[in-house]
N, C-alpha and C positions, 0 to 999 in steps of 0.2 A: 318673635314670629317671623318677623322679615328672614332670620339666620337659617330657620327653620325649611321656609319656602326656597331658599337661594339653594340649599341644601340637595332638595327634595326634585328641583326641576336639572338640577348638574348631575346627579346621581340617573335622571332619564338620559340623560346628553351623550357623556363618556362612554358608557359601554355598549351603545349604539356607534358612535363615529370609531370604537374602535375594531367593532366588527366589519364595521362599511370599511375602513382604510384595508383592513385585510384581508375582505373579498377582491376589493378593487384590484390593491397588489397585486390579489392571486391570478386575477383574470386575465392582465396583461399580462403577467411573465408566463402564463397557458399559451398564450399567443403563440411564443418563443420558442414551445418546446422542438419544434416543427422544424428551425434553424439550429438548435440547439444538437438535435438528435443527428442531423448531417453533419455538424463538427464532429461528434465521436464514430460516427460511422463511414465516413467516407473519405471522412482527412485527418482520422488517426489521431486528434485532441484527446486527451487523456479526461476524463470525469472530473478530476479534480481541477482542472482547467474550467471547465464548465461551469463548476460550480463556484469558483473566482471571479470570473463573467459576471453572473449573475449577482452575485457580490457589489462587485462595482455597479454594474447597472441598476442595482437598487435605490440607490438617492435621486435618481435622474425619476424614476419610478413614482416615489412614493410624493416628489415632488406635484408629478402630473397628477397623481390621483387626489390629495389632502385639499384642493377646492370643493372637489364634487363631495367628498367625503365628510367634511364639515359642513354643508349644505343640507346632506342629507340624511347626520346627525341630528339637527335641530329639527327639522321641518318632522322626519318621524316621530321627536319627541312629542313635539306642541300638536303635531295630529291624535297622539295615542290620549295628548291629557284633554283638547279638541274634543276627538268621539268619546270620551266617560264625561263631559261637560265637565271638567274640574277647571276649564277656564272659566265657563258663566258661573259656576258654583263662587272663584279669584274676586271675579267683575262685582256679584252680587255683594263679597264682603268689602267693597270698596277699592280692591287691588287692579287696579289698569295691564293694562299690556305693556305697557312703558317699565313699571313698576318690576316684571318679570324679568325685565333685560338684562339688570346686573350680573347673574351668573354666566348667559348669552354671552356676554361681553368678556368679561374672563376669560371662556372660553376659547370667545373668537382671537383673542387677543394669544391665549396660550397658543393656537393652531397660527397666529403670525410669524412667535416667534421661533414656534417648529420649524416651520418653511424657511424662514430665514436663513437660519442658521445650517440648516439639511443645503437649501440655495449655494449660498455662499460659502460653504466648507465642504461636504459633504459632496455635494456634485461634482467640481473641477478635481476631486479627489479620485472620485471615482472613473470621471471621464479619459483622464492619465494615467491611473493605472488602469485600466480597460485597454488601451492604444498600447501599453508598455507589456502587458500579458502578451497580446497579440503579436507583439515584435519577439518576445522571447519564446511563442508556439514557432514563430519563422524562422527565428534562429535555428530552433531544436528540431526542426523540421530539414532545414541544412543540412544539418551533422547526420541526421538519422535517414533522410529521404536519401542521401547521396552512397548510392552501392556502388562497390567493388563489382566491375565486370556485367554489369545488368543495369539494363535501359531502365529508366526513374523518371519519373516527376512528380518531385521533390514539391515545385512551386508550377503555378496551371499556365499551359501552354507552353513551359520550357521542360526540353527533355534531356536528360547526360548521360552520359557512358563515361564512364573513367575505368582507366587500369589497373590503378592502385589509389588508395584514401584514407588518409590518416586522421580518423577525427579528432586526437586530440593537438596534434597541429593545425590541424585544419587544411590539410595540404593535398593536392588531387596531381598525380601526373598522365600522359598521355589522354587527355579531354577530347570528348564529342559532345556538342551543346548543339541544341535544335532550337530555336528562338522562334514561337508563331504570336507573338505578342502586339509585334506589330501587324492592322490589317490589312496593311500596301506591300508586304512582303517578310519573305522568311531568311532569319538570318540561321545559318550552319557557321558554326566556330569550331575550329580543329584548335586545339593547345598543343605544347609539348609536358606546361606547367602550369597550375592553379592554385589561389586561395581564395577561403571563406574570409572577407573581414567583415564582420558586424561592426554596422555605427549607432548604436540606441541614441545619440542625440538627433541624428537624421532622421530615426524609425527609417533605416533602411540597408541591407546586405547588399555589400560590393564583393564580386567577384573580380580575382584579381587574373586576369589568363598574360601569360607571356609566351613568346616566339610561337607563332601560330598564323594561322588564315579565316579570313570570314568570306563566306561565299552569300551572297547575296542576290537573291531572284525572287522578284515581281509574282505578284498571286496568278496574273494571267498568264507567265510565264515568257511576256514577252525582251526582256532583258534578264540577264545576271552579268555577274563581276565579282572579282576575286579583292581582297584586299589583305595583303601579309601587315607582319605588324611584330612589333617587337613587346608591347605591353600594350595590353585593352583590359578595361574596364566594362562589366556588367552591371547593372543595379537592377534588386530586386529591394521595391518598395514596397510600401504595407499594403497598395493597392492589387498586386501580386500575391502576396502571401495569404490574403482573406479576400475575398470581394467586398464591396459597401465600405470598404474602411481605408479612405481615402487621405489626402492630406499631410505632408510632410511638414506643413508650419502646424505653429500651436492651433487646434481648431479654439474658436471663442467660448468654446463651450467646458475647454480643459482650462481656462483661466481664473483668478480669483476675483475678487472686486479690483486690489490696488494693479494686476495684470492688466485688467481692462483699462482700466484711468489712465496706466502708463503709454500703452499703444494710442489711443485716443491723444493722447499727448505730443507723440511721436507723431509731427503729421505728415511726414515725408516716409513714413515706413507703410505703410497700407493706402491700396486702389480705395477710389468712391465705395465701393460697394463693401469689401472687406470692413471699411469704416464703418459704413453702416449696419453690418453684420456683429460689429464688434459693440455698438450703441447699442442698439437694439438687445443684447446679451446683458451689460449692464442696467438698462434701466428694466430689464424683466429679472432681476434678481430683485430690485424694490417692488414691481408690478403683482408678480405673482404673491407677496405675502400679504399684500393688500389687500389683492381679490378673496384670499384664506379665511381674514377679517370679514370683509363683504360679505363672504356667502355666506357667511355663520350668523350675521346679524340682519338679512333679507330672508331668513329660513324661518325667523317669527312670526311675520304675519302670514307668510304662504300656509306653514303648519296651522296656524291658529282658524283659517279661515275653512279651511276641510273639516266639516262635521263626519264625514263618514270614509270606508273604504280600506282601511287599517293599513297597514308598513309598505305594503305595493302599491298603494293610493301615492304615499309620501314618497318611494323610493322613484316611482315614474315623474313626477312633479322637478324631485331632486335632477333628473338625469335629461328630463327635456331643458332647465333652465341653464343646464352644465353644458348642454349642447349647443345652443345660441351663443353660450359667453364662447365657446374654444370656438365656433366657426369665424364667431368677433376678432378672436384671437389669432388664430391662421390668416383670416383676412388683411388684418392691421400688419402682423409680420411679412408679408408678401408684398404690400403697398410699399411698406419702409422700405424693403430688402433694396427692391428698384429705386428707392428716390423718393417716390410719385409723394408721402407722405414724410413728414420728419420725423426719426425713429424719436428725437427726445419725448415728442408729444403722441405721435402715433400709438405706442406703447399702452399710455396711461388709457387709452378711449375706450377699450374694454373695463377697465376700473368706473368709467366715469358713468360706463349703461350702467353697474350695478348700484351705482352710489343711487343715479336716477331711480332705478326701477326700485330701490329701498326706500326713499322719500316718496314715492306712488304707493307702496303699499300698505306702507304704515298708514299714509294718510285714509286710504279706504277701510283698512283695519278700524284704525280709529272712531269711522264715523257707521261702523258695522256694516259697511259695503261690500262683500266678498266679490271674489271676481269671478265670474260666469264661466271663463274655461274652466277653472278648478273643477265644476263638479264631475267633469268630463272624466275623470279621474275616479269617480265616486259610482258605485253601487247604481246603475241604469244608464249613467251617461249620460243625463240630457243637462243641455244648459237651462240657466236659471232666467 
């Protein structure tokens, strides 16, 4: 019988969490289209770029969404069997709420190990190749933005004229470069000679100009000055080539677990803050599969306690409790970021509301207490 029931409530569970995960997805990467649609329309990213993008960005994704989404798995379930009474129908044959868990648990425990393993493989995967697509759009952007005899920009705020460009050398002679990158002034570079060299371990294009002059003058135009030069150096870094995509060191978020351990180790190699930035990434690769767990196993008594109001009762329930934990979340990361809290334990404080708020509910569950917001949620709204 037990086989039967463990069955019967996993079979409500999955094809519920696996339509929420894939609203969820859909709704944030909608977000995106917005930024998505300006890469191919106004800077010339090819679709199939786009769609790489998105690619990589999907673990970082589905990570954020698989709390809210095993939450709101369960809670829908236990409201739909909730409003047909097939709990009090469980209760009357002797079967508790406790007794329901085991599949709960499974569950919760499969949606850990999802997160995990997406966490820790899956995302530093993605987040590298993401930063690596974007250096090889700047590169091809290089080669392709940079005309023969017709003012370009190639890359935002720098402008060139060349007289001749050989992409597959990479080679430009007689150069005009207009640099407005800097906001204290504009640098003009005359060449005789140039090249492209891409460095992808840098994430960064140097241009290589020789025998030439850089005229330099002030935004108010109250000084300039000439400087000749035998060989100058350009860099266009990734924060040039895209906006938002910053950062020429590994960001923490492109690292693995033994990445993170390692620098953390290294403690002459990273600022306080960096440190802490680098903690805080580690211990939210354990943080977040826990909460995964958590939300899946506090979505019993919330569901169980809702008699009425069907999948939008559950689905609002799910997304105000999702709400609280990420503003917990963003809170706790911001405290650390600065110090003010220590990322090893900051981290876990969001874990430890829900641990709380799971031992509070069950116990009122238990003793048939529902909680008075909930019915707020319910068909008139009024509390109880």
């Amino acid at each position: 019988m037990k086989i039967t029931l463990y069955k019967y409530i996993s079979r409500e569970i999955w094809p519920t969490f696996l339509a929420s995960l894939f609203v969820a997805v859909f709704v944030i990467l909608a977000t995106e289209m917005l930024s998505v649609t300006e890469l191919i329309v106004n800077r010339g990213v090819y679709a199939g770029h786009v769609a790489r993008m998105i690619l990589y960005l999907l673990p970082d994704v589905v990570t954020f969404a698989l709390p809210a989404a095993s939450l709101m798995a369960v809670v829908v379930s236990f409201l739909r069997l909730s409003a047909d009474s097939e709990i009090i129908a469980m209760k009357s044959s002797g079967i508790s709420l406790y007794q329901m868990l085991p599949p709960v648990l499974v569950f919760s425990l499969a949606g850990l190990v999802i997160s995990s393993s997406v966490g820790m493989i899956a995302v530093p995967w993605g987040n590298r190749s993401f930063k690596d697509l974007i250096f090889q759009i700047g590169e091809s952007k290089a080669d392709l933005g940079i005309k023969e005899r017709v003012f370009c920009e190639p890359f935002d705020n720098v402008v060139f004229y060349v007289k001749s460009f050989s992409s597959r050398e990479r080679v430009m002679e007689d150069i005009f470069v207009v640099d407005r990158r800097d906001s204290q002034a504009t640098n003009t570079i005359i060449a005789q000679h140039g090249r492209v060299v891409p460095q992808p371990k840098k994430r960064s294009i140097v241009l290589h100009f020789s025998d030439g002059t850089i005229f330099n003058v002030d935004k108010d135009l109250d000084s300039a000055r000439a400087i000749e030069f035998k060989r100058y150096d350009l860099n266009i870094g990734l924060e040039d080539i895209m906006a938002a995509l910053v950062s020429r060191k590994k960001d923490p978020k492109e690292m693995s677990v033994r990445e993170l351990a390692g620098e953390l180790d290294d403690r002459g190699a990273a600022g306080k803050m960096r440190r802490n930035e680098i903690m805080i990434e580690l211990m939210e690769k354990f943080a977040f599969p826990v909460a995964v767990f958590l939300m899946g196993v506090i979505g019993v008594p919330l569901g169980a306690q809702m008699r009425a109001g069907g999948r939008s009762a559950g689905i609002g329930v799910s997304l105000v409790v999702f709400l609280v934990y990420y503003i917990c979340v963003a809170a706790m990361r911001s405290l650390c970021e600065t110090g003010a809290v220590s990322p090893a334990a900051g981290v876990w404080i969001p874990d430890a509301f829900l641990v709380a708020a799971g031992v509070f509910l069950f116990r009122r569950a238990a003793r048939e207490r529902p909680l008075g917001f909930l019915s707020l949620f319910e068909p008139g709204g009024r509390t109880r």
